[in-house]
N, C-alpha and C positions, 0 to 999 in steps of 0.2 A: 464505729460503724457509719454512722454520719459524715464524716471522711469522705467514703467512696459515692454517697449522691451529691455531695458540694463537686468532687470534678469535675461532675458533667458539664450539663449547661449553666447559666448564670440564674435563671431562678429557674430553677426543675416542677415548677409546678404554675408558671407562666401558663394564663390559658385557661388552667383548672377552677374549675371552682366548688373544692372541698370544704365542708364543717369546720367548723375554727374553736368550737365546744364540743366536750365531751357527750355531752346528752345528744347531739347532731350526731357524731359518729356513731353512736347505739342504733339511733332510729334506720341510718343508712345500714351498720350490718344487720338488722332486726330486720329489714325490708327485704333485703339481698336474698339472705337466709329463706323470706318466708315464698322467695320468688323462683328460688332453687327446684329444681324436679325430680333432682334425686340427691342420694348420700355425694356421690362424685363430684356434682356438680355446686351442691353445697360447701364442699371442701376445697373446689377451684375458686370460686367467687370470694371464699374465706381467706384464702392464700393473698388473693390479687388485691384485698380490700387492706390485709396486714400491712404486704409491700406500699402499698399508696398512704397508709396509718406513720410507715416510718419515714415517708419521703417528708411527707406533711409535719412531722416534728423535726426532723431535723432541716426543713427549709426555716421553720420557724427558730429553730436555736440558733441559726444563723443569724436570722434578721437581728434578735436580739443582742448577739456579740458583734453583730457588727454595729450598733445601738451605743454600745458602750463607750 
């Protein structure tokens, strides 16, 4: 799966500045979550926080095979 965000841009998350620790990404969905106004909108910010969860590891596995 990792695959399909490596072809995009050269680092996909250029810019961003996501949690790099697991306890950082709780607090961010735990906050999301408590910022939501409804079931809906809880489950769209859940979606988008996932997609950005799996960008962020696999930009990271990258970094690291390309380490190797």
């Amino acid at each position: 799966r990792c695959s399909k965000h490596a072809a995009g841009s050269e680092d996909p998350l250029a810019g961003k500045n996501y949690p790099t620790k697991g306890a950082e990404w709780v607090e961010l969905f735990v906050k999301e979550m408590m910022n939501a106004s409804n079931m809906d909108d809880a489950k769209a910010s859940a979606s988008k926080m996932l997609e950005e969860l799996e960008k962020s590891i696999c930009a990271r596995a990258k970094e690291l095979q390309n380490s190797m």
